[in-house]
C-alpha positions in Angstrom: 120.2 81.4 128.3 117.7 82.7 130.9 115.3 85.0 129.1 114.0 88.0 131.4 111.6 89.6 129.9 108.3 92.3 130.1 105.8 92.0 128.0 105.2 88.5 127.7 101.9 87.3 126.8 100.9 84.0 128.1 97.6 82.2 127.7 95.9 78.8 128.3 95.5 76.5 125.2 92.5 75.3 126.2 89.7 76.2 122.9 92.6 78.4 121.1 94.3 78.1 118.0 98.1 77.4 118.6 100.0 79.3 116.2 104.2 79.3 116.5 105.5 82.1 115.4 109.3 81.7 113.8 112.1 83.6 113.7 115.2 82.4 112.2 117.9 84.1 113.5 119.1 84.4 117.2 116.6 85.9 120.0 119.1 88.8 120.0 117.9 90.0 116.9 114.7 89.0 116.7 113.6 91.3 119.8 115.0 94.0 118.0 112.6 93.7 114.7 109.5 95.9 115.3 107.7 93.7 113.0 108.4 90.4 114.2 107.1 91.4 117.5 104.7 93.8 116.3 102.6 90.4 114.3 103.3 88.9 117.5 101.5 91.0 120.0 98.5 91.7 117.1 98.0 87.8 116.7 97.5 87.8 120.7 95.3 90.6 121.1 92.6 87.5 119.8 90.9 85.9 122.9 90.6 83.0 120.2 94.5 82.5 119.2 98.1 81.8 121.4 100.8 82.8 119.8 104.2 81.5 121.1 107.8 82.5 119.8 110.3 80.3 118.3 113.8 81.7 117.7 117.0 80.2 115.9 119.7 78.9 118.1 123.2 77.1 117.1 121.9 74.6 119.4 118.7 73.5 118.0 118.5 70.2 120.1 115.6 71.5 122.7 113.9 74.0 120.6 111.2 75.2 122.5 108.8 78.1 123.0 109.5 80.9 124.9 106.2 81.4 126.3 105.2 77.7 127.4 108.6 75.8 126.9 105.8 73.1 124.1 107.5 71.2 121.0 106.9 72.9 117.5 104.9 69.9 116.4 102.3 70.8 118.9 101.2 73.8 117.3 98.4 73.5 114.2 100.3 76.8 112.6 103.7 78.1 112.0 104.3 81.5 110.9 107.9 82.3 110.1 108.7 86.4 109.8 111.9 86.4 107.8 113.8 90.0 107.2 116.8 88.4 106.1 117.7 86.3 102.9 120.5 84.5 104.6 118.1 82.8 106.5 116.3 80.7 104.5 118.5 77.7 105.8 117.7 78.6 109.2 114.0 78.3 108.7 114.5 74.3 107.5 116.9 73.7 110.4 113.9 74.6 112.6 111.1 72.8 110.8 113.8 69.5 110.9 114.3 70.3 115.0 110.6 70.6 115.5 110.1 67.0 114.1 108.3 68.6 110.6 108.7 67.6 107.3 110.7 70.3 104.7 108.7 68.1 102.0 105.0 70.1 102.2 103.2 67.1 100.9 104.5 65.2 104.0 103.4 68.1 106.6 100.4 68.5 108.2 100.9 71.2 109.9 100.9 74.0 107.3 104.2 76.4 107.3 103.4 80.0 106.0 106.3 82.6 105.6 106.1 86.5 105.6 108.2 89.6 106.2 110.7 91.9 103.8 112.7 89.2 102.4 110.2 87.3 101.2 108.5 90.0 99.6 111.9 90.5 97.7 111.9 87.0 96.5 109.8 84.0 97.7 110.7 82.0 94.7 113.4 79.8 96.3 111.5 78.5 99.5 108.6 77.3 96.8 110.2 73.6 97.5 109.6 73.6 101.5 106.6 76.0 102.5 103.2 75.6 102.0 102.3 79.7 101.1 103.6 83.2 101.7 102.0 86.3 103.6 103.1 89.8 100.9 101.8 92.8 102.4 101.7 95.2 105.7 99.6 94.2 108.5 97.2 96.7 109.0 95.9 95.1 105.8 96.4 91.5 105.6 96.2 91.2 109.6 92.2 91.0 109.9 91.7 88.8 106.8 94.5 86.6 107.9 92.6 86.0 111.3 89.2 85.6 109.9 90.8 83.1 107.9 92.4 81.5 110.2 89.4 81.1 112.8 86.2 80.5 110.1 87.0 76.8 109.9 89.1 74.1 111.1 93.0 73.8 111.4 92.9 70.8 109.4 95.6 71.8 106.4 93.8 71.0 103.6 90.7 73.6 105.0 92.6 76.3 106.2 94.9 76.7 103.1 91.7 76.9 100.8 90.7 79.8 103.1 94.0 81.6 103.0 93.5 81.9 99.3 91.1 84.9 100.2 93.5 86.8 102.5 95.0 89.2 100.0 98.4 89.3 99.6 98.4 85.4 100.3 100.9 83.5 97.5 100.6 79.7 96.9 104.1 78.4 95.4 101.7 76.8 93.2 100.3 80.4 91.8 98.4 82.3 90.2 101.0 84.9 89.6 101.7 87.7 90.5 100.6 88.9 93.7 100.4 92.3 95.0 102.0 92.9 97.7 99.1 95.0 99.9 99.8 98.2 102.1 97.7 100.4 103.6 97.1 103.8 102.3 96.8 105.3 105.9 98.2 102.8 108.1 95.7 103.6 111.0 98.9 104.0 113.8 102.9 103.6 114.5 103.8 100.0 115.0 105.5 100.2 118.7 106.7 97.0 120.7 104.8 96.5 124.4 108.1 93.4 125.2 111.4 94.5 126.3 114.3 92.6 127.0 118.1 93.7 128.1 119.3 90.8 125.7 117.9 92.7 122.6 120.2 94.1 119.8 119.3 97.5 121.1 119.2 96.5 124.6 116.0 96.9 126.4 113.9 99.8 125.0 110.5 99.7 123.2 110.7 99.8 119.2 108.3 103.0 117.6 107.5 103.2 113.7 107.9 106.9 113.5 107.5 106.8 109.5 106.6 103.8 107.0 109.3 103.7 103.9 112.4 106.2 103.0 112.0 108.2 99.9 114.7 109.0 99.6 115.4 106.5 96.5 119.2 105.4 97.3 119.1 102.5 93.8 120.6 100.2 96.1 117.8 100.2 98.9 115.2 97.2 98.6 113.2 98.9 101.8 113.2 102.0 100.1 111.2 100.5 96.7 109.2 98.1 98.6 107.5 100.3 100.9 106.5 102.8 98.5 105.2 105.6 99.1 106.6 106.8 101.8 103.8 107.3 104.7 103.9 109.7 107.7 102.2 109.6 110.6 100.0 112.1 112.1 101.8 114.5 115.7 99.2 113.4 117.4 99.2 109.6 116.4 103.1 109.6 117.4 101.9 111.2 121.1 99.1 108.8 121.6 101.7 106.0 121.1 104.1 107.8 123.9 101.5 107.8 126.0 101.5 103.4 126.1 105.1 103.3 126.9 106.2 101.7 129.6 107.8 104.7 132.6 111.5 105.6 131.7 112.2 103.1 129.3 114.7 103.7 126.7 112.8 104.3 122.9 114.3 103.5 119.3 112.9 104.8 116.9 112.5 103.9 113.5 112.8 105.3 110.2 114.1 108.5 110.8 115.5 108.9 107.3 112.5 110.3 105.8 112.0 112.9 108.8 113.4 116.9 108.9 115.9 117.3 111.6 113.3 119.3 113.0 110.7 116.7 113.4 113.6 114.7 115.0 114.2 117.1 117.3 110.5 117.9 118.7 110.0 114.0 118.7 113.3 113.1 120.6 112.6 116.3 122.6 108.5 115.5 123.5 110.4 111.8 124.4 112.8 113.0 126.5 110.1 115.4 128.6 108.3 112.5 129.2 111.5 110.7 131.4 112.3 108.3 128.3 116.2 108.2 126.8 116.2 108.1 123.0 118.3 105.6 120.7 118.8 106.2 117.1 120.0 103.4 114.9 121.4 105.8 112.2 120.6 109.1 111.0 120.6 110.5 107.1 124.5 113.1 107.5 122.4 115.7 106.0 119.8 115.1 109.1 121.9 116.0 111.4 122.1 119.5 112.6 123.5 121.5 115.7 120.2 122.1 116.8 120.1 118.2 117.8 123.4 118.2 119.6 121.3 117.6 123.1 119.7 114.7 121.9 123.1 112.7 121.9 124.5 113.8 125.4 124.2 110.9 127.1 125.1 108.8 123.5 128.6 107.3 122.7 128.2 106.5 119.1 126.8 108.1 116.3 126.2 106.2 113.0 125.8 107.4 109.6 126.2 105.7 105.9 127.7 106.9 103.7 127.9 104.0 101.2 130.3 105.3 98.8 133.3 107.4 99.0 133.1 109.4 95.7 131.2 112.0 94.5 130.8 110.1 91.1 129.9 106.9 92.7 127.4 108.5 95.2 125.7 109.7 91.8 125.8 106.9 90.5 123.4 105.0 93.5 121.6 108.4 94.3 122.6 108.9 97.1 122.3 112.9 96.6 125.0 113.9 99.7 127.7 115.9 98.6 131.5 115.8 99.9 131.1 118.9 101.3 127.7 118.1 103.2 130.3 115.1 104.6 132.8 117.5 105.7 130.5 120.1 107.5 129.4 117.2 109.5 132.3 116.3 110.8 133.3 120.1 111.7 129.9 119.9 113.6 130.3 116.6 115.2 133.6 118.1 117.0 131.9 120.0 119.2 129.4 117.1 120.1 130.3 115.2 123.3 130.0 111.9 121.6 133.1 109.7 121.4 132.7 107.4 118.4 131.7 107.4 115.1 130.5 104.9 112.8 130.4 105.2 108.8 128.8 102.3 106.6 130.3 102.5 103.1 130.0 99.3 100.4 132.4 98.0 97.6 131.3 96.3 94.7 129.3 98.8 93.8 127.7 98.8 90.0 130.4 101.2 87.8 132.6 101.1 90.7 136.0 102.2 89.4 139.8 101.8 92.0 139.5 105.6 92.0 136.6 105.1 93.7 137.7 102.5 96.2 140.8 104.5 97.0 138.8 107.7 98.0 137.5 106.0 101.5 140.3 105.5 103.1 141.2 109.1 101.8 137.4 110.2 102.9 137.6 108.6 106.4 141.1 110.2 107.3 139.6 113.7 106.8 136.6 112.9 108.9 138.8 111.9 111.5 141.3 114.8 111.7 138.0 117.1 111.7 136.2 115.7 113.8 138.1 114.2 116.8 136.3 111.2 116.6 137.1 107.5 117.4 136.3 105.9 114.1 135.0 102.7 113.3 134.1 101.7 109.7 132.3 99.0 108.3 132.7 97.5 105.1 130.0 95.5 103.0 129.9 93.9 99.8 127.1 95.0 98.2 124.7 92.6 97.0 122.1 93.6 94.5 118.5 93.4 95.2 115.1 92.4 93.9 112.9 95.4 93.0 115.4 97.6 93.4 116.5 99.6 89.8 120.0 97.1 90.6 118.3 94.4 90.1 120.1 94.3 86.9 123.3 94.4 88.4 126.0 91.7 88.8 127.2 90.8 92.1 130.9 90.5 92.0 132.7 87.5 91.6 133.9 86.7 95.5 137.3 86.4 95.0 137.7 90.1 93.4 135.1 91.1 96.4 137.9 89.5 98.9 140.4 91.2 96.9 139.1 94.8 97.0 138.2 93.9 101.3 142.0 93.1 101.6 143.2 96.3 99.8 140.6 98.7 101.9 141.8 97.0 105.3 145.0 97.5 104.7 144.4 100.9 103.3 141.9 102.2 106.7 145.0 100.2 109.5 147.2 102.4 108.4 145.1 105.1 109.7 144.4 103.8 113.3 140.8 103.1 112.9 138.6 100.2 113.7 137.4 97.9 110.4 134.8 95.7 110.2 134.3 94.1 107.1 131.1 92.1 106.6 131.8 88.6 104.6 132.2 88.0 101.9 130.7 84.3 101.4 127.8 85.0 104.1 127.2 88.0 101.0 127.2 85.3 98.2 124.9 83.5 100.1 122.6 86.6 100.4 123.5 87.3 96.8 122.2 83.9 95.4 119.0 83.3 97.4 117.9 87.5 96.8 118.2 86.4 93.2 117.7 83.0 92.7 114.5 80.3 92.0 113.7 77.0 92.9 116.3 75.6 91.1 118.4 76.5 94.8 116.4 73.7 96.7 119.6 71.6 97.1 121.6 74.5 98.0 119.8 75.8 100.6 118.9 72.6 101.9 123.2 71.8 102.4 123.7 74.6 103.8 120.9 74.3 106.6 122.8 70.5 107.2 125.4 72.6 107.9 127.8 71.7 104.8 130.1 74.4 103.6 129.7 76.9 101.3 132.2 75.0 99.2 130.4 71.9 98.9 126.7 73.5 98.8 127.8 75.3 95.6 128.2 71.9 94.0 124.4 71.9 94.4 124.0 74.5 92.3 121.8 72.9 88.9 123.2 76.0 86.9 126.4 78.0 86.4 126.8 80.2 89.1 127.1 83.2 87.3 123.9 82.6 86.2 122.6 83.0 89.1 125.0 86.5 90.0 123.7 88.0 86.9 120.7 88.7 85.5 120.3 90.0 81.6 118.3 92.8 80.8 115.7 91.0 78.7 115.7 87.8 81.0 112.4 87.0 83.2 113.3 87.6 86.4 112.1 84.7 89.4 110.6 87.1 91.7 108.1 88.6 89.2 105.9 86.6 90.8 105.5 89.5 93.6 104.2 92.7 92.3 105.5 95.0 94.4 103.1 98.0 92.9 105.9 99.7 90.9 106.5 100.0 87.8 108.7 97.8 85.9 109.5 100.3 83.4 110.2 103.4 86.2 113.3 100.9 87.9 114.6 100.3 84.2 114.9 104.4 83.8 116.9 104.6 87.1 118.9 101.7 85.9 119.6 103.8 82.8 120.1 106.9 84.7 122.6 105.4 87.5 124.6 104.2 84.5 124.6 107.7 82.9 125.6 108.7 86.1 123.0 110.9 86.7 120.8 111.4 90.2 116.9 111.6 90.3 114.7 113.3 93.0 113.1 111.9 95.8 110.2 110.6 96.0 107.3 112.9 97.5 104.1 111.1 97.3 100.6 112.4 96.5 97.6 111.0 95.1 97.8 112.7 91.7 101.5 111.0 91.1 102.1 108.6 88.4 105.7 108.4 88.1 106.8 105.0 89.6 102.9 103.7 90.0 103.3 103.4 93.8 100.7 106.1 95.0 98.0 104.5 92.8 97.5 102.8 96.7 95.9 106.5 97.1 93.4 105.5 95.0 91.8 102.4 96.9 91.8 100.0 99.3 94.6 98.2 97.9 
């Protein structure tokens, strides 16, 4: 593939610290993640440091880096940002196609790993990486630097000064860590490197809020980056005014935004000669008042996760059938042509009644609002500080079972289905929840054995591993991700009573989940 790009950043070696930075998936989706590229363009703002890009590939034969086409072996740092359980694997197919060692003891180049998945659960990549990066940039970024530039590269040297950098976890402890935000982070993250073969085609990426509060009990994002942080009007113009002329803008994290806000964003966007993408909007965001915004856009996309009012209790997601419904009224008189809807099944409590109400859900939003509709079905795979974290995730075969019966179910009503997999979820499922006990597992399926095969690996039952008991330890306690144990136990209680909680609305004086103590200092 010929990359075109702007944006690039390209510097001599000559009396710099080479530092490759990894991400395992496909450049596709890896120009699309405002904090892969966001570390990216921070690291080579230092007149001391290159930083080149190394992406995933199902031909990993000439991996190379984008910048300066050099080996991985020639760099004395790798840095792998990974959003995404599922790939784990990927990251030792790179290290084995860059000529390094998955054993760390072997390695001299040390391998550090950071980003949302591993703040979930580092646990099962203790076996292959030499230390972990758990926190937000704004506050780990100039202690990781200093670190990284006070000494030598030699491995040995520069992992004794990473022990400084908060939020910096050796597999070989002490635990826990804190994961390390900033109370204030100073500005928006926004992307300055566009491609047309990014997920969301070319446009730059803008950070319009950090975190969601609104507390869906399914939603590691929206635990993890507690509290919820804003930014100031004016920080959000200064960032507009550092955009490349009439590029397209997506922006992110909408969901914790009034439509108004939206709307004077989108709108100050649009004044300035810049088309706006959204990736998906909150259905009780969306208003009339925001019908010009989508003129010139084909698709809207909204999740609704769950079809019934009982089950929509049960994972708080606070939206009620007839919010659904007046959407869809509205949306007929919109000039887009599509609609998407995200809903899950496997769901804790989930009962058939409740399965059986989305095809019944998505035929009324159809015949309302006029809409070609696609949906898109996932199973849903419980995660690590989230209040399901004592949740099961399903055996597959009932999973496949339940896929086949809403397929069948959403054909008969002439409408697109997408169904996410089921063994790419087991996959997720295991690594979000497992330990270092997964070593072989992951390392067959980055040889590229089956799932089959790889879960022949396993060193314990699999169910073990799908479940987790309410007075076990749990693997990825070795993150403290600044809230309260006790708080996600309550909402575990209170989604199986079936009853909703508020969302979260941060201020310095709250105590419920312990998030805001951050208010309080530096860390």
């Amino acid at each position: 593939m010929t990359i075109v790009e702007k944006g690039t950043i390209r510097k001599r070696w000559r009396g710099r610290l080479p530092i490759a930075l990894v991400f395992p998936n496909t450049y596709r989706v890896g120009m699309a993640n405002l904090g892969f590229l966001a570390l990216y363009q921070f690291l080579n703002r230092y007149e001391e440091i290159v930083c080149e890009r190394f992406f995933w590939s199902h031909d990993l034969s000439r991996l190379r880096s984008v910048e300066t086409n050099r080996p991985l072996r020639d760099f004395k740092l790798v840095l792998v940002s990974v959003p995404f359980e599922g790939d784990f694997p990927k990251i030792l197919s790179i290290l084995k196609a860059g000529s390094l060692s998955l054993n760390p003891a072997e390695r001299e180049v040390p391998v550090i790993a950071g980003g949302v998945a591993i703040w979930l659960n580092p646990v099962p990549l203790f076996p292959f990486l030499d230390g972990f990066l758990i926190g937000e940039l704004e506050t780990l970024g100039e202690p990781l630097v200093r670190a990284l530039l006070s000494g030598t590269p030699e491995k040995h040297s520069l992992l004794e000064r990473l022990f400084e950098v908060p939020g910096f976890l050796s597999p070989n402890g002490p635990f826990p860590v804190k994961i390390v935000k900033s109370p204030k982070p100073k500005s928006p993250l926004f992307s300055t490197i566009t491609t047309p073969e990014a997920e969301f085609g070319e446009c730059q990426l803008i950070e319009v809020t950090r975190g969601c509060g609104q507390a869906c009990r399914f939603c590691a994002a929206g635990y993890l980056y507690r509290p919820p942080r804003r930014f100031e009007h004016h920080e959000l113009l200064a960032v507009m005014d550092e955009l490349y002329p009439g590029v397209k803008v997506g922006l992110i994290g909408l969901e914790f935004l009034k439509h108004q806000e939206i709307e004077e964003l989108a709108q100050k966007l649009l004044e300035k000669g810049h088309p706006v993408s959204f990736s998906s909007l909150r259905v009780d965001a969306l208003k009339p008042e925001l019908s010009p915004l989508f003129e010139s856009t084909r698709t809207v996309t909204l999740a609704i996760e769950a079809a019934s009012e009982r089950l929509r209790r049960i994972i708080n997601k606070r939206l009620t059938r007839e919010t659904i419904l007046s959407m869809a009224e509205m949306l007929a008189t919109w000039k887009v042509t599509n609609l998407k809807l995200y809903f899950m099944f496997g769901l804790p409590f989930e009962e058939p009644d409740d399965l059986s109400q989305i095809p019944e859900l998505v035929a009324e939003i159809k015949k309302i609002s006029k809409k070609r509709i696609t949906v898109s079905l996932s199973p849903f795979v419980p995660k690590p500080w989230t209040p399901f974290q004592w949740a099961s995730f399903e055996p597959p075969e009932k999973l496949k079972e339940k896929a086949r019966t809403l397929r069948k179910a959403l054909g008969a009503l002439k409408v697109k289905v997408s169904t996410e997999s089921v063994k790419e979820a087991l996959v997720q499922a295991l690594i979000a929840r497992g330990d270092e006990t997964l070593k072989n597992f992951i390392l067959s399926i980055a040889q590229g054995y089956g799932l089959s095969k790889a879960l022949k690996t396993l060193e314990k039952p699999l169910s073990e591993y799908l479940r987790r008991e309410e007075d076990q330890g749990l693997p990825w306690e070795v993150v403290d991700p600044g809230i309260q144990k006790e708080f996600l136990w309550q909402e575990w209680i209170r989604a199986r009573e079936g009853r909703e909680s508020l969302p979260c609305r941060p201020s310095k004086t709250c105590r419920l989940c312990g998030a805001c103590l951050i208010f309080d200092g530096p860390f």
